[in-house]
Backbone bond lengths (Angstrom), bond angles and torsions (degrees), N, CA, C in turn:
res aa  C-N    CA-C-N  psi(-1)  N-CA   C-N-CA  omega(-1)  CA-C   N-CA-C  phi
1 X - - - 1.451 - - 1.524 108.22 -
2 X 1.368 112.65 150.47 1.183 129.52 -172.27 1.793 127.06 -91.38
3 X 1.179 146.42 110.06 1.194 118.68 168.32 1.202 116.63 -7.53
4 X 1.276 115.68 -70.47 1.552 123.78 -156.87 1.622 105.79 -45.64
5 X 1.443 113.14 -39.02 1.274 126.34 -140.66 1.706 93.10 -78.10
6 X 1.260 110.88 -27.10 1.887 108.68 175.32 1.071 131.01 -58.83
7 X 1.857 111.12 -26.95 1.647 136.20 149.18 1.558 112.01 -10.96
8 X 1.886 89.32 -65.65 1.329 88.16 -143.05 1.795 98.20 -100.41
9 X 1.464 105.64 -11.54 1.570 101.71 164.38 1.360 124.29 -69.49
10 X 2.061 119.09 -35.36 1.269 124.39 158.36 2.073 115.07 -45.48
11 X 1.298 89.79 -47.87 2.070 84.61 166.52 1.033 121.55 -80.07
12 X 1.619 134.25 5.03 1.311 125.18 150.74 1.614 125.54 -70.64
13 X 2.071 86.98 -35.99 1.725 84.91 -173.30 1.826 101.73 -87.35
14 X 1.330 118.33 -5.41 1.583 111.16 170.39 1.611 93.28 -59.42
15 X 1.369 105.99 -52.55 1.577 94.54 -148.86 1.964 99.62 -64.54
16 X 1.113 144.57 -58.05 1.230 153.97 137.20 1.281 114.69 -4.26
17 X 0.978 122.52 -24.40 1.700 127.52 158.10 1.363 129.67 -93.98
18 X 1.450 111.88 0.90 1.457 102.80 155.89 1.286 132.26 -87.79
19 X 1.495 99.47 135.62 1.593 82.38 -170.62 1.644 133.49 -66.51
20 X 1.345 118.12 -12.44 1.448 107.59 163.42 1.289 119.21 -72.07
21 X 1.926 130.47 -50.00 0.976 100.90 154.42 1.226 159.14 -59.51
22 X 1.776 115.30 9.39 1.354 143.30 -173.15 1.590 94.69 -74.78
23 X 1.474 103.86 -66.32 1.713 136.17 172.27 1.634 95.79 -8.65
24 X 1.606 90.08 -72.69 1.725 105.94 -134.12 1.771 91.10 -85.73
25 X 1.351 130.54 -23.96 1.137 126.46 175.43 1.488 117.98 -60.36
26 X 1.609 112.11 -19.88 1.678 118.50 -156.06 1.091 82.08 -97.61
27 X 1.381 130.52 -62.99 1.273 133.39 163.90 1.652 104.87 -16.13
28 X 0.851 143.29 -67.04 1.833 131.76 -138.17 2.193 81.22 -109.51
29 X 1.289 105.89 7.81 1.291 96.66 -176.34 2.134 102.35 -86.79
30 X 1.569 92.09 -27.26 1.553 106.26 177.83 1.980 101.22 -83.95
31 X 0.876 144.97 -12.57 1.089 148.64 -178.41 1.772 131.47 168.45
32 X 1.024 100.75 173.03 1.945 98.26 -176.53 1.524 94.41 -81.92
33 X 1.281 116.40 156.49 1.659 122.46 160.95 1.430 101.66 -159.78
34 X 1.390 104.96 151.37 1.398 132.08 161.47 2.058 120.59 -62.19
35 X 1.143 106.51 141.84 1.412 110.15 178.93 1.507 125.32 -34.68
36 X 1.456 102.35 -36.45 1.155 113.26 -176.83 1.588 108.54 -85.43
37 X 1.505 121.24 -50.45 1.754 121.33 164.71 1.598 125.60 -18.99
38 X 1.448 77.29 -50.27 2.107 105.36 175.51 1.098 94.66 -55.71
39 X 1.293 117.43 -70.76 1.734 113.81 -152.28 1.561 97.14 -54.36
40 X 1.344 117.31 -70.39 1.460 107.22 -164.43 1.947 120.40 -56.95
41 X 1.030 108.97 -33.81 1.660 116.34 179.03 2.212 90.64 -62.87
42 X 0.909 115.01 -65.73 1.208 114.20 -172.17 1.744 128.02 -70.33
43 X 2.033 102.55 -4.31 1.351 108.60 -159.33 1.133 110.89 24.47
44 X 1.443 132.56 91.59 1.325 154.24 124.04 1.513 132.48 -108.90
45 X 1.179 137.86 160.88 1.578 141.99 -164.28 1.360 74.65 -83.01
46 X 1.671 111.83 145.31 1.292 140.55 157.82 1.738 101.69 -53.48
47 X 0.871 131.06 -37.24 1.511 116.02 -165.03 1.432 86.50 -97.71
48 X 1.371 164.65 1.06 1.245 146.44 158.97 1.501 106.58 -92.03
49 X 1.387 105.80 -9.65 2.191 97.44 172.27 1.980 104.50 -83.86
50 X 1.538 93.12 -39.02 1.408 119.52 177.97 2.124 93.52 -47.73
51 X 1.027 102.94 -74.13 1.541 100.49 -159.23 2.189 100.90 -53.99
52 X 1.088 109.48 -65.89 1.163 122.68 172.56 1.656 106.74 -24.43
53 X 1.087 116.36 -72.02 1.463 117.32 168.00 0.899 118.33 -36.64
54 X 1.530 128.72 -75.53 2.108 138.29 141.10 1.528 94.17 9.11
55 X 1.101 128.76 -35.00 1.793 113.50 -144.47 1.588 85.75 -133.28
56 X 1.189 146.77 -55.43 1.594 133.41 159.14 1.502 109.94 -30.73
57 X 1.875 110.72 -57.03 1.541 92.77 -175.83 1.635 115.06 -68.91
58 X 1.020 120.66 -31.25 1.201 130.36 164.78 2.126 123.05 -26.90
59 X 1.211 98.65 -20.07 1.348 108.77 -163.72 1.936 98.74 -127.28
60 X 1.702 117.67 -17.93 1.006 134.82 -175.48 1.167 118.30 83.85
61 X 1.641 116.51 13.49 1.732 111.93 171.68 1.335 124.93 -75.02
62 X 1.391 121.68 2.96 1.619 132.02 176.41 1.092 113.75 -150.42
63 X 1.373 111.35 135.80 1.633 110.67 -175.36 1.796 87.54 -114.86
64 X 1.664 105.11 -179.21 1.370 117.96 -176.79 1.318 95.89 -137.29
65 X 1.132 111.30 143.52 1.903 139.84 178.80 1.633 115.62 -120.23
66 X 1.448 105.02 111.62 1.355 81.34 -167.94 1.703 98.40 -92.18
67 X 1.314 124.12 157.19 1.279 122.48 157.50 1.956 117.02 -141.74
68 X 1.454 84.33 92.33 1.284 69.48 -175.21 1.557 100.51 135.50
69 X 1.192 97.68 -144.18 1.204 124.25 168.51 2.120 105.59 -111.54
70 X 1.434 86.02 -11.64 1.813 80.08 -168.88 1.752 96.45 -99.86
71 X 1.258 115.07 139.38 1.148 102.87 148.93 1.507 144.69 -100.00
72 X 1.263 143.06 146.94 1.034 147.61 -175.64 1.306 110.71 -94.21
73 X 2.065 111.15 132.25 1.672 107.69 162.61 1.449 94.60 -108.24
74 X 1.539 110.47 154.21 1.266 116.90 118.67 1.086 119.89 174.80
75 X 1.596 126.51 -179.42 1.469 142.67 -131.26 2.023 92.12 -45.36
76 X 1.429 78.77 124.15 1.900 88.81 158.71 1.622 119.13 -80.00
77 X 1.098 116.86 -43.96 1.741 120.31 -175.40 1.275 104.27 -117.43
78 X 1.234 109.72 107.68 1.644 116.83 151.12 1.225 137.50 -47.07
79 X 1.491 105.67 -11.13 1.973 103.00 144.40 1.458 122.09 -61.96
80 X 1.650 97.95 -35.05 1.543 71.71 -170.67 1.779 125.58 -85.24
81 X 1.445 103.23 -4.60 1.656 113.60 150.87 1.923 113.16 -33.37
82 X 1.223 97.84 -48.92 0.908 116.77 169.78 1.687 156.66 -62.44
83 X 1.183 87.33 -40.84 1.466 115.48 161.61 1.133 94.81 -78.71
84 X 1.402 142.23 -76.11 1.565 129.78 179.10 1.054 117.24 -30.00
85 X 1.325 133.93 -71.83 1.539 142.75 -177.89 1.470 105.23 -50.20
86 X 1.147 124.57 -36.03 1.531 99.20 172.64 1.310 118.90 -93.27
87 X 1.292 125.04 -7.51 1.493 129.24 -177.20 1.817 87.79 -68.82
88 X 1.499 121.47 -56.34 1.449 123.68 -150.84 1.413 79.73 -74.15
89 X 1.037 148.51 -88.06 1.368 144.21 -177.86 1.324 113.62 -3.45
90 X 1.536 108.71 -40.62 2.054 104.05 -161.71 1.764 81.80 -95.40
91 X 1.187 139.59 -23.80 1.178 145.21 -158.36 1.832 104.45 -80.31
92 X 1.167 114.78 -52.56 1.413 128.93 178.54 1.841 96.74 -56.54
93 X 1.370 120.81 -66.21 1.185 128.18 -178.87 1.491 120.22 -38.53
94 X 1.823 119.85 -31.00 1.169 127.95 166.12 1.310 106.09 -67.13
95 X 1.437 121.39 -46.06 1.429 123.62 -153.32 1.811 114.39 -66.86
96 X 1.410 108.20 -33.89 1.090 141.96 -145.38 1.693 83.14 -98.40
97 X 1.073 115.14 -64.04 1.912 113.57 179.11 1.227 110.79 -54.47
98 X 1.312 125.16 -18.84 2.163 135.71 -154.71 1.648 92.44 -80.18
C-alpha cells in the first residue's frame, strides 16, 4: 500500500461517518429496499436518500437491481455488513462502560 492510498481510505471512512449515511447503510444491512422504502423507514425527502445513495454507489457500497419499474439498493460487499457490526458492537461497549 501506498501513502497515497490512505487519502482515499480516510474518504471512505469520512464518507461512513456520516450519520445519515451511517442510518441508511444499517438500514439496507437488515434488508434490500427501494428509494422510496428508505425514505419512509428513515423519514427523509426521497431526493436526500436518492443523493446519499449517488455517493454510497459512488464508493461501491450499494449496488441497484432493477425489478420492474422499481429499483432495488443494497449492500454490495459483505465486509461492510461487517465493518458496521463491529464498529456498533465496539460502540455499545463504550456506551455501556460511560
Amino acid at each position: 500500500m501506498e501513502i497515497e492510498d490512505l487519502d482515499e481510505i480516510s474518504r471512505l471512512f469520512k464518507l461512513l461517518g456520516h450519520p445519515k449515511r451511517l442510518q441508511l447503510l444499517y438500514l439496507l444491512i437488515q434488508h434490500s429496499m427501494s428509494v422510496s422504502e428508505i425514505s419512509k423507514a428513515l423519514s427523509w425527502e426521497q431526493s436526500a436518500v436518492s443523493h446519499q445513495l449517488q455517493l454510497l454507489r459512488k464508493y461501491g457500497l450499494v449496488k441497484q437491481i432493477r425489478h420492474g419499474k422499481t429499483i432495488i439498493y443494497h449492500l454490495q460487499d459483505p465486509k461492510v455488513m461487517t465493518l458496521i457490526a463491529d464498529v456498533v458492537s465496539h460502540a455499545e461497549k463504550i456506551v455501556k462502560s460511560s
